[in-house]
N, C-alpha and C positions, 0 to 999 in steps of 0.2 A: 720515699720520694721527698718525705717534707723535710727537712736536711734541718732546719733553721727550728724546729720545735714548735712552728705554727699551727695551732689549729686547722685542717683545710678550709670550713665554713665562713674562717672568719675573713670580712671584707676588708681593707684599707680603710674605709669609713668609719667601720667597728672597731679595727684597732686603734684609729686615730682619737675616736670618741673616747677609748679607752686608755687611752695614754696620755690625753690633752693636762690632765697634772704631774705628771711626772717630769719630775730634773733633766733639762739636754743632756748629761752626763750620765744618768741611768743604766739599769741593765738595759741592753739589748731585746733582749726576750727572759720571760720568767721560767722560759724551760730548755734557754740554750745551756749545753755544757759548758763547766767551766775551761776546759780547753777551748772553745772557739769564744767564749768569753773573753779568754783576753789577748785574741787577736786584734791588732790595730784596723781603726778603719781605713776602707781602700784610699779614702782622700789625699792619708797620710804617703802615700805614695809605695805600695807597697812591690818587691820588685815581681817577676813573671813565676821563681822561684817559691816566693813564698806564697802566690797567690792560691799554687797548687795544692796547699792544705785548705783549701775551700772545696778538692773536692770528695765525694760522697767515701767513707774509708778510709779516708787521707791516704791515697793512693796518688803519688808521683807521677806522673808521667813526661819523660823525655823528651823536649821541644825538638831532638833530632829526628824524631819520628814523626812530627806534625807541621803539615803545611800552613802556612801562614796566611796562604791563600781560601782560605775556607771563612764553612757559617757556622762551625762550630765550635764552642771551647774545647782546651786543649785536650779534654778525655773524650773528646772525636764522638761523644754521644749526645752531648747537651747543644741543643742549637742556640745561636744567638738572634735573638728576636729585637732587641734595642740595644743602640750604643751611645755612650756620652761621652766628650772628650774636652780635657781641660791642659790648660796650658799652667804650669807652678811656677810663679814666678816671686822671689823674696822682695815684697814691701807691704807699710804696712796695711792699704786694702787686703792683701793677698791674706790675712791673716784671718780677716773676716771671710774670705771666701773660703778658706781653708776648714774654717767651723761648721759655715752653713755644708761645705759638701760632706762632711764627715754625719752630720746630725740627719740629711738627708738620704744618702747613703743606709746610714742605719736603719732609717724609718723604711727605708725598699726592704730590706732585710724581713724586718719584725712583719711585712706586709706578705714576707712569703718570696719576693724576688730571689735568686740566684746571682751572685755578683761575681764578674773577675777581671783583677785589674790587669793589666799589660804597663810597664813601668816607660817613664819615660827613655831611658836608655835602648831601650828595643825599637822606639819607633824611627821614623824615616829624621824627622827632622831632631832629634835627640832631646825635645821638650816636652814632648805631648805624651798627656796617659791618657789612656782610652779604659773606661769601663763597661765591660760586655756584661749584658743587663740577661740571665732566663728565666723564663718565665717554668714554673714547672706544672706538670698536670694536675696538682690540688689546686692552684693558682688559676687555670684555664677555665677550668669546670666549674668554680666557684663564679669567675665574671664573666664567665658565659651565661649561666642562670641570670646575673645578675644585668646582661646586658641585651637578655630576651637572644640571644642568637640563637639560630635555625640551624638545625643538622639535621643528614638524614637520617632517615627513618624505612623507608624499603625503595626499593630501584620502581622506578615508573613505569605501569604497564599500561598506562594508556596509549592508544595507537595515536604516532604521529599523524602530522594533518597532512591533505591531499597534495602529492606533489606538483609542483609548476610545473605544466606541459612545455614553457622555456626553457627550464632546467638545462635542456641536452646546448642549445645555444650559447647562455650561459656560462659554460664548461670555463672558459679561458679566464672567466674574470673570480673564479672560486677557488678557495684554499682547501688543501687538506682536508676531510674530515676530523684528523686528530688535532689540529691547529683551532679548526674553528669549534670544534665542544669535547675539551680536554679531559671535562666528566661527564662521566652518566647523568643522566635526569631522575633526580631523587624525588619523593614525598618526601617533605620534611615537618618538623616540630620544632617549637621551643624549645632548649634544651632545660633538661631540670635533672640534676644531681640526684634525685631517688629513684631518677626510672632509666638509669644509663644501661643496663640491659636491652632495653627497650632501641637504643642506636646501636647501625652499623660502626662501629667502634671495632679494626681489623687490627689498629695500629699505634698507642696513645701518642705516638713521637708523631705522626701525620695527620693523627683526626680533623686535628682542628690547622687549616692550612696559614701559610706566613702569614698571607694580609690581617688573617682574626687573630693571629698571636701579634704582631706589632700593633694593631688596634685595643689589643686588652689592656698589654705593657704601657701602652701612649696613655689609656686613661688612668692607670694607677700612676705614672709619672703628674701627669696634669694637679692630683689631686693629694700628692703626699707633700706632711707639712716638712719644713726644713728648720721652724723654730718660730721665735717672735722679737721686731725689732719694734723701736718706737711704740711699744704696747700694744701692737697688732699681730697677730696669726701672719706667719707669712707661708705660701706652701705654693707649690707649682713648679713644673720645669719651665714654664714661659717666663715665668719671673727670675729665676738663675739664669736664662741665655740672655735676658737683657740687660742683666747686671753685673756681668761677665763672667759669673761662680762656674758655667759651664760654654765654651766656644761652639758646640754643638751638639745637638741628637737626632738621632737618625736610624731607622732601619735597614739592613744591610739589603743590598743585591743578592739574588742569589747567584751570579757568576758574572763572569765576563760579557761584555756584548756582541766580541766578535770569535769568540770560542769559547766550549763545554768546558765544563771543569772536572777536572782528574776525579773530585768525589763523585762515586756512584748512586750517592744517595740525594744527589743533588740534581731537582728539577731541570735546570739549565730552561729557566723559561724567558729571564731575560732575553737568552740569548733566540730564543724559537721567534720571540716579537721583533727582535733587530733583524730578524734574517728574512722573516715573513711580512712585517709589518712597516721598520721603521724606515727602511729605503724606500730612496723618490724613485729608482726603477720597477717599483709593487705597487706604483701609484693607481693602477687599472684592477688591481684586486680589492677585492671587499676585508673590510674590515675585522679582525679575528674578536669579538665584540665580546665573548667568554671568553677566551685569556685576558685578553686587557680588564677582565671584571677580576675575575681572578689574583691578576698577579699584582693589581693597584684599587679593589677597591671599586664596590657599585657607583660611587660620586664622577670616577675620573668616565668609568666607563659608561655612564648617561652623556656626559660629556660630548665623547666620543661618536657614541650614537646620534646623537642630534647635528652633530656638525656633518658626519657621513649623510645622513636623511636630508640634512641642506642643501648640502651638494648634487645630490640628486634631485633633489627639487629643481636645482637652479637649472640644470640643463637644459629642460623646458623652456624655461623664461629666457635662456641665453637664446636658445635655439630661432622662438619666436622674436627674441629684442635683434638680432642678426638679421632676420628676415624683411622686419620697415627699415634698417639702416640701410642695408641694400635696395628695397625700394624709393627708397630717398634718393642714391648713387644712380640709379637709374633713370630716374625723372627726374634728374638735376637739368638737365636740355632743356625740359620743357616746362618748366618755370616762368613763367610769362614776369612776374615782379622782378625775378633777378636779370632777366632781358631786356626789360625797360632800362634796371637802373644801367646795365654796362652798354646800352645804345647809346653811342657816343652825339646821337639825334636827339635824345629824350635825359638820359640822363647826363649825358655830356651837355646841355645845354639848360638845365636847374643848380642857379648856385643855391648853397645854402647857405645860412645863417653861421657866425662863428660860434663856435664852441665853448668860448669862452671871453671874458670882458679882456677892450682893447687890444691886445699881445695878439688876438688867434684872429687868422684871414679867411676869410671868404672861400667856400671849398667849392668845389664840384660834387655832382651824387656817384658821377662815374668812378670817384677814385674807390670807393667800395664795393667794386666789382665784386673781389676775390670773395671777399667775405659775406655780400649777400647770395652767393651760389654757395659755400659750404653753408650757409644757415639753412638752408633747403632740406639739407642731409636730414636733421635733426627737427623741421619746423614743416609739418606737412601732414597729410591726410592719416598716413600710419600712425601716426602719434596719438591722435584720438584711439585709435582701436588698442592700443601698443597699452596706452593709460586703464584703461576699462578691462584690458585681458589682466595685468600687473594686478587691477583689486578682487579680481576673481580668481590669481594666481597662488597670491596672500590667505586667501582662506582653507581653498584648496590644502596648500602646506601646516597650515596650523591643525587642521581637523586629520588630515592624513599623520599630521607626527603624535598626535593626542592618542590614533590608534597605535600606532607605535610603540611608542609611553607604555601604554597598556598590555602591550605585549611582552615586552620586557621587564614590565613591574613582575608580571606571572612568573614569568623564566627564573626572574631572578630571586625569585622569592622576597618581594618587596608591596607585595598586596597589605596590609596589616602592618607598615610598617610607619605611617604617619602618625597614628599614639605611642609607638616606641620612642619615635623623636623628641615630640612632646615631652615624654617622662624622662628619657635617659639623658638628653643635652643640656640639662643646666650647666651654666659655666661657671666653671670655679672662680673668676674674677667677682660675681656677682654673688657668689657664697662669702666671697671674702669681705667685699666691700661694703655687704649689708647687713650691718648689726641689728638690724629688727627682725623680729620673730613672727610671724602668725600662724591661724591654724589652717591648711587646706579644706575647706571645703569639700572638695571631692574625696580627698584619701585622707581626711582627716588625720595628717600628720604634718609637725611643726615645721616651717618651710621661711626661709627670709626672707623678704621682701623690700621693696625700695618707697619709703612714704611719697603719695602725691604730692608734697610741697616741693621734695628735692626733685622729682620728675619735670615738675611745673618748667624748676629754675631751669634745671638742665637741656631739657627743650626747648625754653628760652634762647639759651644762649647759643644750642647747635643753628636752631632757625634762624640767627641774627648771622653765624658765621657764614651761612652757607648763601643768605641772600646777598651777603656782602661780599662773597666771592662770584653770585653771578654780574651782580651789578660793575664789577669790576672786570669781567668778560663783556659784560656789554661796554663798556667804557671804553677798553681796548678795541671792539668793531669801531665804536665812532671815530676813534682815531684813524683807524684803518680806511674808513670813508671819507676821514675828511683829509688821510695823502692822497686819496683816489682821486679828490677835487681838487689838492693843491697839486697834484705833479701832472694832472691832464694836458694846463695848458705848455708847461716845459716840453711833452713828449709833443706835443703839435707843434711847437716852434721847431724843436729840434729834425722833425723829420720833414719840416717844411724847407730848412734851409740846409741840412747836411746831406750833399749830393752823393755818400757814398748809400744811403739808406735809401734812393731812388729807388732804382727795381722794386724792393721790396714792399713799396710803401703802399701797392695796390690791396697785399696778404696783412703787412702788418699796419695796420691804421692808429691813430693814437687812442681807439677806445680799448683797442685789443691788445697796444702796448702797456695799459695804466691799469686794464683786467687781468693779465697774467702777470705783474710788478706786486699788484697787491693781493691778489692768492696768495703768491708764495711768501709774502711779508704775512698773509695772513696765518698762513699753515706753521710759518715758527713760530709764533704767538700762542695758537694751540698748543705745542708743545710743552713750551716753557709755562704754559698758565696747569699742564695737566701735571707736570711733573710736580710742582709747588702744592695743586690743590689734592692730588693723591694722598699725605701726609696730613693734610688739614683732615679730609677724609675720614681718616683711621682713628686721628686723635679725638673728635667731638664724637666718632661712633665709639669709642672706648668711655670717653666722659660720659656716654648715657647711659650706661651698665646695662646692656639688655639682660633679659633673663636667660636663655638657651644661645644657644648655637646656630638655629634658624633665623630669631631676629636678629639677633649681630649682622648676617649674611645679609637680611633682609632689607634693612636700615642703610646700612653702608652702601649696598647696591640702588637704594634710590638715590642716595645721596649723588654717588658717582653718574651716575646715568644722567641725575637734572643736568648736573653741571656739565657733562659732556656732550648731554642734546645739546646745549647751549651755544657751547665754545663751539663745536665742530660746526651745526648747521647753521648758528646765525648769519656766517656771511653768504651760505645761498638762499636763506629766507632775504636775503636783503636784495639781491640782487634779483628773487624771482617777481618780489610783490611791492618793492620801495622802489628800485632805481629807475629814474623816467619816467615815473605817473604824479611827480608833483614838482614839475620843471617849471610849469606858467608859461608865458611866452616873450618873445623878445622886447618887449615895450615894458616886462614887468616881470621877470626872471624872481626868483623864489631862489632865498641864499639859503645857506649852514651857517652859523655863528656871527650874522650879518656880514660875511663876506665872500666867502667861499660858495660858488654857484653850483646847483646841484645837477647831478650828471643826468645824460638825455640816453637814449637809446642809440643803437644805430640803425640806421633807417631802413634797414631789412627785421628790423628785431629784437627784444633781450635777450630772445632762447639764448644763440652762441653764447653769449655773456656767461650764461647760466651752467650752460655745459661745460664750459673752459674751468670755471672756479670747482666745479661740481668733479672735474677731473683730475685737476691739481691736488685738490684735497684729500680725496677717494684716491687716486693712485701713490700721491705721496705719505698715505696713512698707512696704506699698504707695504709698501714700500719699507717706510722707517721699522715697522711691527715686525716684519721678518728680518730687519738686521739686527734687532734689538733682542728677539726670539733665539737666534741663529748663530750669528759672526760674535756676540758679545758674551754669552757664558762660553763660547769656543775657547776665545782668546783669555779669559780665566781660568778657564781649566788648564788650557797650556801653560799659563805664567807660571800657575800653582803646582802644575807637575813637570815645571823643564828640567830642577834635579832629581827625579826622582824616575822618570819615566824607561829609565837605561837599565833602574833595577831590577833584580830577579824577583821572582815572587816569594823566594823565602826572605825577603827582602823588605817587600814592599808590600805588607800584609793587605788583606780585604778591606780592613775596618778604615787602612789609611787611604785607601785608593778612592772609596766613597767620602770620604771628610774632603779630599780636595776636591769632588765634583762640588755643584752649584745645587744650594737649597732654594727647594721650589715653594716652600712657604704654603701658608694657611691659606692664604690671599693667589696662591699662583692661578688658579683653576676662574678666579672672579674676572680677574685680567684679560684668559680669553674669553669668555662668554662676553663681557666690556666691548670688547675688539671685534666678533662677528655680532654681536644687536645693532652694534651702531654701524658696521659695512651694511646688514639689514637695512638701517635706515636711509643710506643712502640709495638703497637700488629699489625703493618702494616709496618715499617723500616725493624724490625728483628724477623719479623714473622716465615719466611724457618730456624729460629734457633731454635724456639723453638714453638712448634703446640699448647702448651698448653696455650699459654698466652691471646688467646681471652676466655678462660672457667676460667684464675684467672680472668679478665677484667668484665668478667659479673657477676662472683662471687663478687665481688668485687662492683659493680652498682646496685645489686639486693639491696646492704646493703647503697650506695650511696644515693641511691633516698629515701630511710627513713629514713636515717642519718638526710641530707638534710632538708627533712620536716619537721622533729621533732625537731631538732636546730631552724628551721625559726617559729614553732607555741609552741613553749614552751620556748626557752632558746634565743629568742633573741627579740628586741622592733619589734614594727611593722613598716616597711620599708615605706618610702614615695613611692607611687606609681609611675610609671611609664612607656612610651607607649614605644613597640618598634616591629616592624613589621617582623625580622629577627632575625639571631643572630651575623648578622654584618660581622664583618670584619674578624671575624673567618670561614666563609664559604670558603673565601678565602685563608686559611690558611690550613682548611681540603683539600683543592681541591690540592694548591703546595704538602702534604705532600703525597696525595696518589698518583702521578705523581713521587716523590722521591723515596719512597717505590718499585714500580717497578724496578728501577734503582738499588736500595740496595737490593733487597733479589737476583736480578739477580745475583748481586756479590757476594751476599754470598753462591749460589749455586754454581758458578762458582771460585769462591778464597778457600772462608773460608771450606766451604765440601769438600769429598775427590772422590763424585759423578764422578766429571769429569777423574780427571786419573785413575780410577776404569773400565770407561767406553772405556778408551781409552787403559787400559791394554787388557781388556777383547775383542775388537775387530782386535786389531791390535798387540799386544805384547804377548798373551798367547797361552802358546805351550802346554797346556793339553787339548785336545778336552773333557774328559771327565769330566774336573772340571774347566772350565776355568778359574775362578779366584784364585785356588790353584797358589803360588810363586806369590801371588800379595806385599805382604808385606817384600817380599827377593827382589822385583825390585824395591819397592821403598826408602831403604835403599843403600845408598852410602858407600864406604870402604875407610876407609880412614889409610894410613900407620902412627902407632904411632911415629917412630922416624921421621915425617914432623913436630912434632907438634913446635915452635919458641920452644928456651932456658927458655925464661922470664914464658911461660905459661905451660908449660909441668906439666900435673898432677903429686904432688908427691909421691903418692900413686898407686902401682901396681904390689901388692904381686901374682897375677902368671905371670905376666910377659905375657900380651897380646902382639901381635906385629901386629894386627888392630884391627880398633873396627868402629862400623857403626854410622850412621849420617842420617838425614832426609835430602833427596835432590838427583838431578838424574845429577849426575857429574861422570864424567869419574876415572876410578879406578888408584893410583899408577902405573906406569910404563908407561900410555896409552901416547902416544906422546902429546894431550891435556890435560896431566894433572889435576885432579881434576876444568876441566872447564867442563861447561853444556854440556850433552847428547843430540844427535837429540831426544831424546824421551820426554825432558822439553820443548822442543818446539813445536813437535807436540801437548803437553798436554796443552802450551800457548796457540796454536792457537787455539785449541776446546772450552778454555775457551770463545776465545773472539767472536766467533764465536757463541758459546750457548746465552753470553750476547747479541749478535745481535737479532738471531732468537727469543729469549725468550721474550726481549723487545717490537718489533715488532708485535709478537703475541699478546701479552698480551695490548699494546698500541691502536692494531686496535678493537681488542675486546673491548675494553672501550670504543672510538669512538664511534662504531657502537650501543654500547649498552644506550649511552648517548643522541646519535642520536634517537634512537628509544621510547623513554620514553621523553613523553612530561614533562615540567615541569609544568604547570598548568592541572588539570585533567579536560576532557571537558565539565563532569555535573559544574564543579565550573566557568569554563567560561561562561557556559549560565547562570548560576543562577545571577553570575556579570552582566552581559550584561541584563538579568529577571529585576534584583533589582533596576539598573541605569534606565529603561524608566520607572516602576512604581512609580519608587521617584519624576522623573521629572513629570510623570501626576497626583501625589497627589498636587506637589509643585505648576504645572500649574494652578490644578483647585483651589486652595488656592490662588493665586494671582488671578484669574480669579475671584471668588466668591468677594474678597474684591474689586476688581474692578468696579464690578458690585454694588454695598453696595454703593462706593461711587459715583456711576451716580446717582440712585436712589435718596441718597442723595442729588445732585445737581439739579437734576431736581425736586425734591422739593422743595427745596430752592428757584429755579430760576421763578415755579408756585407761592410759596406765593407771591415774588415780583413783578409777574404780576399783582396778585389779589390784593395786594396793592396798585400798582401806578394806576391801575384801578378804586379801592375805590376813594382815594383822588382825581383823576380826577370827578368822580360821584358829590364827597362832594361840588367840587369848581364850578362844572358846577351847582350843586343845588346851592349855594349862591348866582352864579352869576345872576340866574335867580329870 
């Protein structure tokens, strides 16, 4: 098998260590023949003809006898596990790329890789070579030991756990049993090269399945050198695709998605997930959570898991947030404040104050009918209970997925697998970039490192970049606030005198025309600040050289997340807890930038406010994520294959059909976890605004999870695999935000609603036993005398000649010796607020506790079955060392009787001679 003359034991590390002085121009290997000695490197372009003396016998084989459509090189036995492909094109960078992929090239060789080119004349578009990269079984077993991976070891005889007496109900919404666990349930081990007897090893071409073959191959690619320029080591495939020496790499499909493939030896599991999984007509079945581990990788399929476990969560929340909307819709009739205001008696007869200096006239309260009845919807008794179920809803979901977690860590054999992280993710960027040495402490071996000075700087400069892009999100809200102030009074003039906006002006009033103007000005702003600040992103978390693979993930992921809490939620923090509580009053209005006056409420409310922006953003984020997910690598892959899609498969090989899909990148997987924490946040920050937001959330995830799968098994390459036990440092991230969440919807029961002085009118302020909250809407209007109003601001418009007009706010009337300063009844109504945020937190705080407390995070069948698994592995592995053990006494005392029975002979022999 070892074709190339390589030791099997030795690593890429070892040979790299071992060849770091040796001439780019060197032999090859010191035990390849010289017949493959002086074969050209593939870079050189070699054509499909000659590539075929690379293989094992220099054995021919007839490209009319082999489909094009396959995973295997052309002797139909060797699978292809990675592919790289490069464009030749004559100038002179091309000369340097031509070196590095030769030198490179070589060094996969010497490393044990299997290479074979395909020339550019064969492929579709007449310039691309593709080199199909295998890995062989001394190569597998070597960085499998080396990569700690898990095989089995005997089939699992413990008895499955009790079945769901649901199960039979159930029926419609389950898959297959061969869909949903495609293999047996193994004991498994580490794998280790001296005791391979010891594994179920049936097959060497299948033991180890695609995703641990392109996961081996990815790491020896990551880590072989390709030469040195500017005095530096350079080595990696991430460093050739960004310097163009390689256009791409990628592991293959194993088939088409929407049919089997002619080879028999081929899985066809793509295609079992596109048929099973990735259609929105499967959207009612469960998830196949073992294949998708399987065929992409424990990381995609935690993923996975966690968004399906969301989704189910959310049904709840949608169920119960549908339930106060409707009683909202309900008891919208009997709303006593939206009664008053559309009594054309009561509030037909309250002008109020203008909105803004000069330009804006004198209003009526009745023209806000419409809109103080839809604020009911959303501003009302459910809404307390609706906030308190949401923080009890939150814990609920984290402690029930934590058991989850754990259940699937077991399944998946990823119990023990946080020290392997540890050890085995150093990143090669950070081996390269750190010329210092020291000695590990722990494993007391030489290991680079990055001195705390250059750390110092380097986090200096990330922290400066990243404040300076929030400061510059916030800078864009202010602006955003202060068109909300400048274009207010334009949309009051305009709908005051354009008689075609009549009708409508009872629905669309000008605070709800300047609140949905500046959402949607707000939401492209989001955009365009995430697209720009993504890049920033990537480059300071590269500048800070983490050491592993988990910080990189870890860093980057806070980084994205600050700035996204930011950008996304500042304009409903603004609007839940700033807009309308620091108006002042008409004698003495409180500007923005000494001119611009700051916006008031409308006199049913903020909630609407709150919800309208809260909607815009949240649906239109939505929205954009699934065209951006969906229509945009579609319409790529189309462009990329409209000449090519006509041709036959001996035509239009495997390797080229995946080069034109769309790479999902390192970062693809961070994107969606980005995209549902922060939908999370919207339907748990500013939930008590609006009930309806966990039923768009789930609407929304139903279409998510088959978006998702259908982009990942049709429209994008196949993802290098990858292990990961959790979903990281996002658990931590869910965990601050529902602790936040309680804090924000307290206040927005207690600010933003109009719950609390309602509450506080009706126990302590109302003097109708018979209707207590009749004159709630007359107390909470202030009077203010028009000739207070300054010279400079005095409306110029006021053809009957009011001489008061009313205001939002509980301040003392003209002539009172306190003049238009606060009422004891704002304070009373302060103190209940701050009081309710006490009690309410508290409540809701211990209730999480308690309920967090009481739900263990590992479920106890999955503890014993770990604790089951661990001694049965340790007395297979016992009696396997024990057996060889025994093998070799035997052996010895063998050995140790012939040489008695010999020295015995020869003494016979010498004592007959002598005699």
């Amino acid at each position: 098998m070892n074709r190339l003359g390589r030791k099997a034991d030795a690593t890429l590390i070892e040979m790299s260590l071992a060849t770091e002085g040796e001439d780019s121009n060197g032999p090859l290997c010191e035990t390849i023949s010289n017949t493959e000695s002086e074969l050209p490197s593939n870079s050189e372009g070699l054509s499909s003809t000659e590539t075929t003396l690379l293989i094992p016998d220099h054995q021919v084989i007839s490209k009319r006898h082999q489909s094009k459509d396959s995973v295997f090189f052309r002797d139909g036995v060797r699978r292809i596990d990675f592919v790289l492909s490069y464009v030749d094109e004559p100038n002179k960078e091309e000369e340097k790329k031509v070196e590095r992929r030769r030198e490179f090239e070589k060094n996969l060789q010497k490393s044990g890789l299997e290479l074979e080119t395909e020339d550019k004349k064969e492929s579709e578009d007449g310039k691309t070579y593709f080199v199909k990269i295998h890995a062989p079984w001394e190569i597998l077993i070597t960085y499998a030991e080396v990569l700690n991976i898990k095989v089995p070891i005997r089939e699992n005889d413990i008895p499955s756990s009790v079945e769901n007496p649901l199960d039979c109900m159930l029926g419609p919404f389950r898959l297959p049993e061969k869909v949903m666990h495609p293999e047996p349930d193994y004991f498994t081990a580490p794998f280790s090269k001296s005791r391979q007897e010891l594994y179920l090893i049936h097959d060497e071409n299948t033991f180890f399945s695609p995703s641990i073959r392109n996961r081996i191959v990815y790491y020896i690619l990551t880590r072989c050198p390709y030469g040195t320029e500017e005095g530096k080591k350079k080595f990696g495939i991430k460093r050739l695709l960004s310097n163009g020496t390689y256009t791409a790499a990628y592991p293959l499909h194993d088939c088409q998605y929407w049919k089997k493939a002619n080879d028999p030896n081929c899985d066809n599991e793509r295609y079992t997930l596109y048929m099973e999984w990735a259609r929105f007509l499967r959207f009612y079945k469960e998830q196949p959570l073992d294949l998708i581990r399987k065929y992409y990788g424990e990381k995609i399929g935690i993923y996975f898991a966690w968004l399906g476990f969301y989704t189910e969560m959310l049904f709840l929340a949608a169920v119960v947030g549908l339930i106060c909307f409707l009683y909202g819709w309900f008891t919208m009739a009997e709303n006593m404040s939206s009664e008053e205001i559309c009594d054309p008696e009561i509030g037909g007869k309250i002008i109020m104050c203008p909105l803004c200096d000069k330009k804006c006239e004198y209003w009526k309260l009745n023209t806000t009918c419409e809109s103080s009845k839809y604020s009911h919807l959303f501003d009302n008794v459910a809404t307390l209970f609706f906030a308190i179920f949401m923080g009890i809803w939150v814990t609920l979901f984290l402690e029930f997925w934590k058991r989850r977690q754990a259940r699937l860590k077991y399944e998946w054999d990823l119990v023990d697998f946080e020290e392997e992280q540890q050890q085995l993710q150093l990143r090669p960027e950070y081996e390269a970039k750190c010329t210092h040495k020291k000695k590990n402490p722990v494993t007391q071996e030489v290991e680079p490192y990055l001195p705390l000075t250059r750390q110092t700087v380097r986090f200096c400069i990330s922290g400066t970049t990243v404040l300076f892009w929030i400061s510059l999100i916030i800078a864009s809200m202010t602006a955003v606030i202060a068109y909300r102030l400048a274009v207010y009074a334009s949309f009051a003039q305009i709908m005051e005198t354009t008689q075609t906006l009549q009708p409508i002006r009872g629905l669309l009033t000008p605070q709800l025309a300047t609140s949905v103007t500046a959402s949607c000005l707000n939401f492209v702003i989001i955009m365009i600040l995430n697209f720009l600040y993504e890049k920033i992103a990537v480059w300071i978390t590269d500048m800070e050289i983490p050491r592993t693979h988990l910080e990189y993930e870890n860093r980057l992921t806070m980084k994205m997340f600050l700035f996204q809490f930011v950008n996304y939620y500042s304009s409903c923090f603004y609007v839940a807890f700033f807009k309308g509580k620091f108006v002042g009053n008409p004698s003495n209005y409180t500007y923005m930038f000494g001119s611009l006056r700051n916006e008031e409420c409308d006199p049913a409310g903020c909630l609407i406010e709150l919800t309208t922006q809260l909607t815009i953003v949240m649906a239109g984020k939505q929205i954009w994520g699934n065209i951006q997910e969906a229509i945009v690598p579609w319409i790529w892959n189309w462009w990329g294959r409209r000449k090519a899609r006509c041709n036959p498969e001996n035509l239009y090989s495997r390797w080229e059909q995946d080069r034109d899909l769309q790479s999902f990148g390192v970062l693809g997987l961070f994107y969606e976890y980005l995209e549902m924490v922060i939908q999370f946040g919207f339907i748990t920050l500013f939930v008590a605004s609006f009930p309806l937001a966990p039923l768009l959330a789930l609407m929304n995830n139903i279409l998510e999870i088959r978006v998702d799968s259908w982009k990942l098994t049709t429209q994008f390459r196949r993802p290098v695999a990858a292990k990961a036990h959790s979903i990281g440092v996002w658990q931590e991230i869910l965990n601050g935000m529902a602790i936040l969440s309680v804090v924000t919807n307290a206040f927005i029961v207690a600010f933003t609603s109009d719950m609390i002085p309602r509450l506080v009118y009706y126990y302590a302020y109302s003097t109708n036993g018979d209707s207590p909250m009749s004159g709630y809407i007359n107390n909470s209007l202030s009077v203010f005398q028009i000739s207070d109003f300054p010279a400079n601001k005095t409306p110029e418009n006021n053809p009957e000649n009011f001489l008061t007009c009313r205001y939002r706010d509980y301040r003392n009337p003209p002539g009172h010796e306190k003049q238009y300063l606060h009422t004891m009844q704002f304070w009373h109504i302060l103190a209940a607020k701050m009081a309710f945020i006490i009690i309410m937190e508290h409540i809701v705080f211990i209730v999480k506790f308690f309920v967090a407390w009481m739900i263990p995070d590992v479920p106890a069948d999955v503890k014993a079955r770990i604790k089951r698994e661990k001694f049965l592995t340790q007395n297979i592995l016992h009696e396997y060392e024990l057996e060889k053990l025994k093998q070799k006494l035997c052996e010895c005392k063998t050995h140790e009787n012939m040489e008695k029975e010999v020295i015995a002979t020869e003494g016979k022999m010498e004592l007959s001679q002598a005699m």
